[in-house]
C-alpha positions as CSV (number, residue, x, y, z in Angstrom):
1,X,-96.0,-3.4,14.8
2,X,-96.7,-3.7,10.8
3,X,-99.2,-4.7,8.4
4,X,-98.7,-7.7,6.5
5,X,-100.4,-8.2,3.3
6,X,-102.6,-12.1,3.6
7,X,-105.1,-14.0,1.1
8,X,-107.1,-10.4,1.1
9,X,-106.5,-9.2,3.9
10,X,-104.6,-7.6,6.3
11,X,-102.7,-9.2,9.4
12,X,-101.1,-7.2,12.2
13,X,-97.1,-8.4,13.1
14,X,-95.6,-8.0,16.2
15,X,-91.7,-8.2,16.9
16,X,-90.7,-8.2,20.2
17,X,-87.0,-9.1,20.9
18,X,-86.8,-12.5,19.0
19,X,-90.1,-13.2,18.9
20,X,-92.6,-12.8,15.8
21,X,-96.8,-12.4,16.5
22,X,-99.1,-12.3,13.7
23,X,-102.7,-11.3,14.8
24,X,-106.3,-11.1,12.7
25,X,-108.2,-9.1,15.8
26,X,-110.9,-8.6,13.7
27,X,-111.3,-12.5,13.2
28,X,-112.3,-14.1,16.2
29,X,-109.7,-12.4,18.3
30,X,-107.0,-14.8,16.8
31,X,-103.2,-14.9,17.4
32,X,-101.9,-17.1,14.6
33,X,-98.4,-17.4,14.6
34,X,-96.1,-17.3,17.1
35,X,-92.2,-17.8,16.2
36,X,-88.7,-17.4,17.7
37,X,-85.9,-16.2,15.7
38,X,-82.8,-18.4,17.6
39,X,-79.4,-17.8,18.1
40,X,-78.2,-19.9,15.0
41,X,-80.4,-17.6,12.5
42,X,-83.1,-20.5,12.2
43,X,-86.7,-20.2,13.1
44,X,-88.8,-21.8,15.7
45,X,-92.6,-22.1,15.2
46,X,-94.0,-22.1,18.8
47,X,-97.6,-21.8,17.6
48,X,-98.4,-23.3,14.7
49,X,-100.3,-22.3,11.3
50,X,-100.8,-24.1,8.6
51,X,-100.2,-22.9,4.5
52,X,-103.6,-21.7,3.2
53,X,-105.0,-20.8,-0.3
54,X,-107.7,-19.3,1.5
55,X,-109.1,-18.1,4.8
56,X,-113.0,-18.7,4.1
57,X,-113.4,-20.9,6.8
58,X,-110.8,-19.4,9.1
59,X,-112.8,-20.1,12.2
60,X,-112.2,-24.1,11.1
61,X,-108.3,-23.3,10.3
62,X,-106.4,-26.2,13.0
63,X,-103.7,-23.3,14.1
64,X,-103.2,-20.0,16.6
65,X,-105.2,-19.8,19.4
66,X,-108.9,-20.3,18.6
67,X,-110.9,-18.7,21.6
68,X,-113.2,-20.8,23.3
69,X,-116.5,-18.7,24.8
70,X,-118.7,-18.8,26.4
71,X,-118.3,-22.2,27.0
72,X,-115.8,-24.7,26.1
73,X,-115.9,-28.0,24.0
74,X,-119.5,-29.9,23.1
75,X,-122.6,-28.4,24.7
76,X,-125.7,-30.7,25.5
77,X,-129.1,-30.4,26.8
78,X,-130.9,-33.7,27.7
79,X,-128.7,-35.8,25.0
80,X,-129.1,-33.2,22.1
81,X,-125.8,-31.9,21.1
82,X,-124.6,-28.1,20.5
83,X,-127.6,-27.0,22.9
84,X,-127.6,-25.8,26.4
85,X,-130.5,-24.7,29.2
86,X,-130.3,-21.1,30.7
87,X,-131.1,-20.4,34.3
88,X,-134.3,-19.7,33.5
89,X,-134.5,-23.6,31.9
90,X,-134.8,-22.1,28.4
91,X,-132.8,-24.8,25.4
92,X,-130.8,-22.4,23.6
93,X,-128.5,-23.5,20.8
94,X,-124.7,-23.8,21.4
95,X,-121.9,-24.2,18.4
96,X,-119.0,-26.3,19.4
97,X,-116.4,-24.1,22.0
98,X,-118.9,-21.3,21.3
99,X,-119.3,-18.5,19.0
100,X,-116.4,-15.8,19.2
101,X,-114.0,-17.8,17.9
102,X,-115.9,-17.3,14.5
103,X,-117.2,-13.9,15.2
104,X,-116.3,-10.2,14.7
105,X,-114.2,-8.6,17.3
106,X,-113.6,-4.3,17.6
107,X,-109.9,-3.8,18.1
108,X,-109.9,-1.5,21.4
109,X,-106.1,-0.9,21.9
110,X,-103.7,-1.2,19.7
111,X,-100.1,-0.8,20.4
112,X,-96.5,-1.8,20.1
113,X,-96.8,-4.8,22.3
114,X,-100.3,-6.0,21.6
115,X,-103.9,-5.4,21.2
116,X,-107.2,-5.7,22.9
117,X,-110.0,-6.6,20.9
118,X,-113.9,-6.7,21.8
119,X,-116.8,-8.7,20.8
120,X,-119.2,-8.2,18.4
121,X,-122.1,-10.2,19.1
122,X,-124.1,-11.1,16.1
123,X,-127.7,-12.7,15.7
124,X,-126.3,-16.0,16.3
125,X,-124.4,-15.0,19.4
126,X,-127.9,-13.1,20.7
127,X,-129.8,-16.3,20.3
128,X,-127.2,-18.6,21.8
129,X,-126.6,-16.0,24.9
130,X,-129.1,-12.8,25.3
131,X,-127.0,-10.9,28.1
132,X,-126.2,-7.6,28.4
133,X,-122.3,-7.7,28.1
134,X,-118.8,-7.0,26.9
135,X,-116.4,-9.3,26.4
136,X,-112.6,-8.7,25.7
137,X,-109.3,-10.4,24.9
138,X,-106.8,-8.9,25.3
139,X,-102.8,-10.0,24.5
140,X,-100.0,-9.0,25.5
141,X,-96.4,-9.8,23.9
142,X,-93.0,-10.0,25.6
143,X,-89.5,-11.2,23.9
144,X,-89.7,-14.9,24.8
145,X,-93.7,-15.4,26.1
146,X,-97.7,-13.7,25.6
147,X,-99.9,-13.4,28.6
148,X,-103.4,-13.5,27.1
149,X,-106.5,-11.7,29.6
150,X,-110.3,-12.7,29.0
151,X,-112.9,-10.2,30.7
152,X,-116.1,-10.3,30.5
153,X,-118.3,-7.1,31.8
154,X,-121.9,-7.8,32.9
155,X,-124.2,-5.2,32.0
156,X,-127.1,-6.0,32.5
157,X,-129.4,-7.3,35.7
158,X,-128.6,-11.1,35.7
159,X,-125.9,-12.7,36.6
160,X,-123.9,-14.5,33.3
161,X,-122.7,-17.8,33.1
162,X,-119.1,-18.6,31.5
163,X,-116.6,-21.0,31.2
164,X,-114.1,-19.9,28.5
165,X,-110.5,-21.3,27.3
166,X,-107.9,-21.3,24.9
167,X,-107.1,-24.2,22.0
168,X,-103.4,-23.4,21.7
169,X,-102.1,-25.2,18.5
170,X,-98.4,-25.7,19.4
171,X,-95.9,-27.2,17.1
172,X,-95.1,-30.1,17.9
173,X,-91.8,-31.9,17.1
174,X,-90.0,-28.6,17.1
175,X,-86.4,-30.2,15.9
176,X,-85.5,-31.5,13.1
177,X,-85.4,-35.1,13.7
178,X,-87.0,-35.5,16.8
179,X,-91.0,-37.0,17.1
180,X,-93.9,-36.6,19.7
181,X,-92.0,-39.7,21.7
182,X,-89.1,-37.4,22.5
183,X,-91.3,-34.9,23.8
184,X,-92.8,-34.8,27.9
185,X,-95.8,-33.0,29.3
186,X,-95.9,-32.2,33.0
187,X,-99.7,-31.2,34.2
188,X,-99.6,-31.9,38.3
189,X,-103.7,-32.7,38.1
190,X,-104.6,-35.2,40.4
191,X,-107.8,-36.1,38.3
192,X,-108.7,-36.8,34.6
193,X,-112.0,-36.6,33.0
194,X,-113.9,-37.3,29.4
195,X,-116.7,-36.4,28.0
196,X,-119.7,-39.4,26.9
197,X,-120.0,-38.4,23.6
198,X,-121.9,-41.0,22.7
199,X,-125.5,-40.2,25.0
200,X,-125.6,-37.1,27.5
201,X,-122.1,-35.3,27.2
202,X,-121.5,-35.4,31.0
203,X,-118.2,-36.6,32.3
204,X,-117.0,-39.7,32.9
205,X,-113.8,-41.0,34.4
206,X,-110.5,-40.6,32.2
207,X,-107.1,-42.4,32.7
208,X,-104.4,-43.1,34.9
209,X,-101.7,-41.0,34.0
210,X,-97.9,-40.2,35.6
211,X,-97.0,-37.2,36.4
212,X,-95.1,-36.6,33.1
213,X,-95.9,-38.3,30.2
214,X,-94.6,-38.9,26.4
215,X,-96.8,-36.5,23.8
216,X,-96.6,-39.9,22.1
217,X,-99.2,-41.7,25.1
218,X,-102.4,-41.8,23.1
219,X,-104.3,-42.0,26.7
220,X,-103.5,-38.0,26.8
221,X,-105.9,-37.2,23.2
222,X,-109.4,-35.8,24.4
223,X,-108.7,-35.8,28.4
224,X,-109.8,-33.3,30.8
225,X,-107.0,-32.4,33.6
226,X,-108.3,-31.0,36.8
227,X,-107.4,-30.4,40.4
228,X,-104.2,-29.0,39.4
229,X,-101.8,-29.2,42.3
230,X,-99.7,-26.3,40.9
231,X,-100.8,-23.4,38.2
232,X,-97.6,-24.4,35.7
233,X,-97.9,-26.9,33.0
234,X,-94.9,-27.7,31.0
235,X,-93.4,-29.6,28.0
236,X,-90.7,-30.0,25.7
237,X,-88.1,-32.0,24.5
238,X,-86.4,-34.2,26.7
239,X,-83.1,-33.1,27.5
240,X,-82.9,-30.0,25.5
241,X,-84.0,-26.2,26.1
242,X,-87.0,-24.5,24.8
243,X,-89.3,-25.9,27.2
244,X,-93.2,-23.9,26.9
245,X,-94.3,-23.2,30.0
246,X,-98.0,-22.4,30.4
247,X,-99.1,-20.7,33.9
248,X,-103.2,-20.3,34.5
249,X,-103.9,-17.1,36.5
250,X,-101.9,-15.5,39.6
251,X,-102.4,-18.0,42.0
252,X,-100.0,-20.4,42.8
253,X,-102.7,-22.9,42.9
254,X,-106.2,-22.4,40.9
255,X,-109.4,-23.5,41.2
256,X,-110.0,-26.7,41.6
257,X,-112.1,-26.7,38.6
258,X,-109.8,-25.4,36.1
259,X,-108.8,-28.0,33.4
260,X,-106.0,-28.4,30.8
261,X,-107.0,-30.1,28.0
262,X,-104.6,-32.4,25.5
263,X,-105.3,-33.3,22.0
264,X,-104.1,-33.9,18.6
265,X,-105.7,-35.2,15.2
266,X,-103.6,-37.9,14.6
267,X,-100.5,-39.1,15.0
268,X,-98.6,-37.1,11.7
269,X,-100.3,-33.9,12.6
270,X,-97.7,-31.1,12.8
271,X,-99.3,-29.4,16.1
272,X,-100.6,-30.6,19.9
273,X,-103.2,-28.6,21.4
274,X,-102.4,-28.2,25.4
275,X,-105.9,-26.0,26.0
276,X,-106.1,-24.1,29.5
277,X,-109.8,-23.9,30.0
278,X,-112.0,-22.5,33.1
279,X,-113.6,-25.8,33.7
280,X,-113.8,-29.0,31.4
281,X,-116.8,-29.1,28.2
282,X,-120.6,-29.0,29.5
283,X,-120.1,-26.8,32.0
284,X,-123.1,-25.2,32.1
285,X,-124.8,-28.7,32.7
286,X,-122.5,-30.4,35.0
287,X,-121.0,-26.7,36.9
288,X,-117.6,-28.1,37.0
289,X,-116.1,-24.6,36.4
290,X,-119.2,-22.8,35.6
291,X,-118.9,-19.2,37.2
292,X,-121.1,-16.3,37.4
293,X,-120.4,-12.6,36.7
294,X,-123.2,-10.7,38.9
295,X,-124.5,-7.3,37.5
296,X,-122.4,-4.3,37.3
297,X,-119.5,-7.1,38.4
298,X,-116.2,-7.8,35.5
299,X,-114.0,-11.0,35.4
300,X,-111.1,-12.4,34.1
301,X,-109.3,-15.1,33.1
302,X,-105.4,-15.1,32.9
303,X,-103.1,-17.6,30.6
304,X,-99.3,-17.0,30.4
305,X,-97.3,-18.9,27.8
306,X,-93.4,-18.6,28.0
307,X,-90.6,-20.4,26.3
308,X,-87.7,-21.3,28.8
């Protein structure tokens, strides 16, 4: 591990085999670069970032792996957006995929194959979620793949609602040459979701979809994948190695809940976002993947990503 000099501040690198991590713990927990030195002496980007003059709105940057807690996606409470209702039927206010991904985070472990980092919860994150917790993320770097851990610790004497995730930015054509056409995405869900946007935020049906499908399908931007028949998602180029393999916990089969989201900006952007997430946005209104940490009780959440 080494300290890299960045726009001001300093960035953590981590070289494992042929595999580069660069890492702002203190900033939102964030893994921002992930890339594979390959046999031919040229470079892979496996997770993107982008070139930046600055990183004042680094919670906004489209790269790394933003984390997503307490809750996932848009929040709504009776048709207002970036609100939700406690247990206790309270409207508390809710930024978009939460607050840690632009809050402060205490590194806890630091060694030569990752880091753990904890929360700091600030005003903001108080008024959108008064519990008594500690929440962690913790990464962990191997030669060809990260397995990234979320915990959250309830403290206090009520149980906690979460649904957390992950908003991988992947890059996305990886050869020279190739486009998002060449590329397939397996996720074995037997059900697809959206969100309605457009009045209370619940879900609503999403589209038919094959088993695997071209990166290129614009039916895949901004759908929810659930009832995941297998815990493995994969994608990559067809016909070629280097395929990135994401695996969701230890079971062979998860929770029925637990969604895989797809999305892109547009059709030049140099990334696709494949998101594992606990359950799909609005959880806390709809309970599709909603869970509850009891007093004195901890739990996790497990993503694996590995290039084959």
């Amino acid at each position: 591990m080494e300290k890299v000099p960045y726009l001001g501040h300093t960035l953590l690198r981590w070289q494992c085999g042929p595999s580069s991590f660069l890492a702002l713990p203190e900033k939102g927990a964030r893994l921002m670069n992930w890339n594979i030195q390959l046999g031919d002496g040229s470079v892979r980007d496996v997770i993107f970032w982008p070139e930046l003059k600055s990183i004042d709105d680094f919670a906004k940057v489209r790269g790394g792996n933003p984390i997503l807690f307490p809750f996932c996606g848009r929040s709504f409470d009776d048709g207002l957006i970036h609100f939700w209702k406690d247990a206790e039927g309270r409207k508390r206010p809710m930024p978009l995929h939460g607050f840690a991904r632009q809050g402060e985070f205490r590194i806890t472990r630091l060694d030569a194959r990752g880091f753990a980092a904890q929360l700091l919860p600030d005003e903001e994150a108080r008024a959108a979620y008064p519990y008594d917790y500690e929440f962690e993320v913790t990464y962990r770097f191997e030669p060809f793949g990260l397995a990234c851990e979320f915990t959250l610790r309830n403290l206090g004497k009520t149980p906690i609602p979460w649904s957390p995730g992950h908003h991988f930015y992947f890059t996305v054509p990886w050869c020279e040459g190739s486009t998002r056409a060449d590329y397939l995405l397996r996720i074995p869900s037997s059900r697809t979701q959206r969100q309605d946007m457009e009045k209370t935020g619940m879900l609503v049906p999403g589209p038919a979809l094959k088993l695997d499908e071209s990166l290129a399908n614009p039916a895949l931007l901004d759908t929810f994948h659930s009832g995941l028949k297998s815990n493995t998602i994969v994608f990559g180029e067809k016909g070629r190695p280097g395929d990135i393999q994401i695996r969701i916990g230890n079971a062979k089969v998860p929770h029925p809940d637990t969604t895989v989201v797809t999305w892109t900006a547009d059709e030049s952007a140099p990334f696709y976002c494949v998101e594992p997430w606990m359950g799909p946005a609005n959880a806390h209104a709809h309970k599709q993947g909603l869970q509850w940490v009891q007093p004195g009780q901890t739990q996790a959440f497990l993503v694996e990503v590995l290039v084959k």
